[in-house]
N, C-alpha and C positions, 0 to 999 in steps of 0.2 A: 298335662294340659293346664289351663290357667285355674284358678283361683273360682273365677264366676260362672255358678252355676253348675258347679262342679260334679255334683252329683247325677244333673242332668246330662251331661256332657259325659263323663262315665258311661254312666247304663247306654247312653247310644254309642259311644262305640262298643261297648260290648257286642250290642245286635249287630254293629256292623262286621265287628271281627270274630262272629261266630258262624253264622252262617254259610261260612265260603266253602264248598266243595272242591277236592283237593288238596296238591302240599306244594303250597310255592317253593322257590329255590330259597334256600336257607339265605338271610341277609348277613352281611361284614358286621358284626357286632363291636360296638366300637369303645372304645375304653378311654378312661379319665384323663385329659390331657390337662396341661399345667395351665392352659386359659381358663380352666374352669367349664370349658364344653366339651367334646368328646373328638378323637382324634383314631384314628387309624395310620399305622406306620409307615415309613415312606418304602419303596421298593425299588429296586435296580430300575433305572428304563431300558426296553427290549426294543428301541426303534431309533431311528434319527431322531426322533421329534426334542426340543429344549431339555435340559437338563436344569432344575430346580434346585440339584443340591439339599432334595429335604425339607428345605424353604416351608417353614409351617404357614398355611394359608385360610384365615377366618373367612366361615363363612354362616352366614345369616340363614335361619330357618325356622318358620313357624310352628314345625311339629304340632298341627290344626290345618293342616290341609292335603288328606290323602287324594288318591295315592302316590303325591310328590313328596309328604315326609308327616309324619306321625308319631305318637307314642303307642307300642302296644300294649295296652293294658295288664294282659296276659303276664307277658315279662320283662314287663315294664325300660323294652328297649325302642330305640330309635332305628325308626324303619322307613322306607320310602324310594325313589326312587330318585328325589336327589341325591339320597347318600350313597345309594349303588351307580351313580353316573358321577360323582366327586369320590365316591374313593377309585374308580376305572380311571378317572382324570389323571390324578397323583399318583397313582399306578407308571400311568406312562410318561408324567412330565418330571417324578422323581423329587414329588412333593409330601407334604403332612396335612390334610384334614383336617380344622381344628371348627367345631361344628356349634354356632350358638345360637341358641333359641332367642328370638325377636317376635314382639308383636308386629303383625303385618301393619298395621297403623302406624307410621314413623320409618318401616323398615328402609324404604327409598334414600329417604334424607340420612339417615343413619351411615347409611353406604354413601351417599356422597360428600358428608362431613370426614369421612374414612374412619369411623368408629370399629367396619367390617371390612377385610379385602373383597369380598365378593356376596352376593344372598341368591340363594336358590329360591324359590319359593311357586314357582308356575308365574313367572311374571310376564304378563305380557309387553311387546315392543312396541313403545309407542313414541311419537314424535315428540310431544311433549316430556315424556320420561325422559329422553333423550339427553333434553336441556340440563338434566343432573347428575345423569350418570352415563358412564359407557357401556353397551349390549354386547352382549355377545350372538355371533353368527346365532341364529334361528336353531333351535334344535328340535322342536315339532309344531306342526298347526293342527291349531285347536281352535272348534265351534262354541259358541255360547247356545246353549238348549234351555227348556223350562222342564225340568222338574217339576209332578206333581199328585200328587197322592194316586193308587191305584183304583181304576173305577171313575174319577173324574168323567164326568159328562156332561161339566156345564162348555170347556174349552175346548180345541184342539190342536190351537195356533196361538203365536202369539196376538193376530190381529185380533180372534175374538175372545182372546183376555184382553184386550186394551178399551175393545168396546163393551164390555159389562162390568162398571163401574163400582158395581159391588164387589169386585175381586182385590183382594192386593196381593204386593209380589214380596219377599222375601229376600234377602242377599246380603254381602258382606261391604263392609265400609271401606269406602279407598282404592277400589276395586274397578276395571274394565265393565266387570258384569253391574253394578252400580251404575256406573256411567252411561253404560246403554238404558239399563229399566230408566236414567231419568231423562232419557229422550225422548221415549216413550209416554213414560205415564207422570203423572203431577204426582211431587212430594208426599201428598197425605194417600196416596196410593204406594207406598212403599215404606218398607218396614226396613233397616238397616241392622246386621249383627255384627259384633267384634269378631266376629269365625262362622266357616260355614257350617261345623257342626250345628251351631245354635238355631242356623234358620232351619236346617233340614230339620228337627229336633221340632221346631214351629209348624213346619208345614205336616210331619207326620201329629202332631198332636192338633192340629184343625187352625190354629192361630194365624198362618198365610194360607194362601190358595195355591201356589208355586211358589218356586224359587229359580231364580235364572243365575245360571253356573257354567263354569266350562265344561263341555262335554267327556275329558276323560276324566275329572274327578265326579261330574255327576252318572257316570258309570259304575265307579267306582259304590258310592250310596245304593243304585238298583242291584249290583252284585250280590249285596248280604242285606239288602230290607226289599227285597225281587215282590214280598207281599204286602209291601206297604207304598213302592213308590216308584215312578218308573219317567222316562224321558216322553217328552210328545211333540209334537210338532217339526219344522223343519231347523234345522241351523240359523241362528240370529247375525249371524256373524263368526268371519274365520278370520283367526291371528295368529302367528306366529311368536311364542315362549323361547324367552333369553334368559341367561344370568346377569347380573348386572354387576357394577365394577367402581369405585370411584373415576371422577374423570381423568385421563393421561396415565391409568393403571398400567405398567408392565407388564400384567397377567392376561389383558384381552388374547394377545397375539399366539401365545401358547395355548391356552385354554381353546381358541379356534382352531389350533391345529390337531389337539387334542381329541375334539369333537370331527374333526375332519377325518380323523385315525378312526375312531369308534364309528365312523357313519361306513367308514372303505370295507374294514374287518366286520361290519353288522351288530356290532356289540349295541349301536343304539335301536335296532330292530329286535334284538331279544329281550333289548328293558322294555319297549313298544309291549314286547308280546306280554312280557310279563306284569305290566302294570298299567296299560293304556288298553287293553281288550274287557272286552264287555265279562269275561268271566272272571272277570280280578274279583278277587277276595280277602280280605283284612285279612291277615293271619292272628291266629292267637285267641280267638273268641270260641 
């Protein structure tokens, strides 16, 4: 993880990757490639779909935002469920993986400067995004919910967080979920983090009153802290998570076919189950 805070950021994922009942499916453990980020091999393709040739393909990831990608503490690999849907990708288009860690802050522009061919990250599709880079096809929708400590009895929606002014909200910079808290509520009523570790981190040590997140990583948080903090209210908003692309990338069209292939064969319904359901559990803690 980063640098700040670190020791805070630590011990909470510990609680969150300890907690989890069960044994998830073992992840693709990925090994050092020549960019300096991590890479899994390329593979025969087993279908019509494009032929890549191998073709190593950077891709953008914050490892600070489960359960779409992380570090496990534990054993200190890289785990999530962009990397289980990017190496199934190159799997079938007969590519390489080459996997580097980005702060979410910049990551956009980063990808549209083409610093990276692609970033994973739970992004969401937005019009405005649009303007800078290429989406890719939809591959799940997702709610914005509030998280908020267990027991909470002052709220239960988000209308009566907005009306009791003593509240503030929690969330990370740059972000969808940002965007909404500030249509909601005035600036000094919201607290911004570089990651969403640090706000959930805030909201369990008393510092916010919620945090407003996308509903399958704020799953993910009530999974392994089920006694510390939990979702309330109804859905703030549903959107639909892309990958994104520099603009006029050759890779959109395969990558949708890709996702096209994984949605027929269900392979994205078994990552759903395994990373997107309420009983996901950090591994390794």
């Amino acid at each position: 993880m980063r640098r700040l805070l670190t020791l805070v950021l630590a011990s909470l994922l510990l609680v969150i990757l300890v907690a989890c009942g069960g044994t998830p499916a073992a992840p693709l453990a990925p090994t050092d490639s020549p960019a300096g980020g991590t890479a899994a091999g390329p593979t025969a393709v087993t279908s019509t779909l494009p032929d890549l040739g191998g073709r190593q393909v950077t891709i953008a990831v914050e490892n600070a935002y489960p359960p779409f990608n992380y570090i496990n503490p534990t054993t200190n690999q890289a785990e999530g469920w962009d990397y289980d849907a990017w190496n199934e990708i190159c799997r079938l288009l007969n590519c390489t993986p080459v996997y580097q860690e980005a702060s979410w802050e910049g990551m956009i522009q980063a990808v549209a400067n083409g610093q990276f061919d692609a970033a994973a990250d739970g992004i969401t599709i937005t019009a405005e995004r649009a303007q800078q880079v290429d989406f890719s096809d939809g591959y799940i929708q997702v709610a914005q919910r509030l998280l908020a400590r267990v027991g909470e009895d002052r709220f239960a929606s988000m209308d009566e967080f907005v009306a009791n002014e003593a509240l503030r909200l929690g969330t990370q910079t740059g972000t969808t979920n940002y965007e909404t808290a500030a249509r909601l509520l005035p600036e000094s009523r919201i607290q911004a983090f570089e990651q969403f570790p640090f706000a959930v981190a805030a909201l369990i040590n008393g510092d916010v009153d919620a945090v407003i997140i996308d509903e399958t990583a704020g799953q993910g948080y009530v999974g392994t802290n089920a006694e510390q903090v939990q979702l309330v209210g109804e859905p703030l908003t549903s959107d639909q998570l892309g990958f994104i692309f520099p603009k006029g990338s050759d890779l959109v069209e395969p990558v949708n076919l890709a996702l096209a292939e994984m949605r027929a064969s269900g392979k994205l319904d078994e990552l759903a189950r395994k990373y997107f359901s309420a009983e996901f559990k950090l591994p390794g803690s």
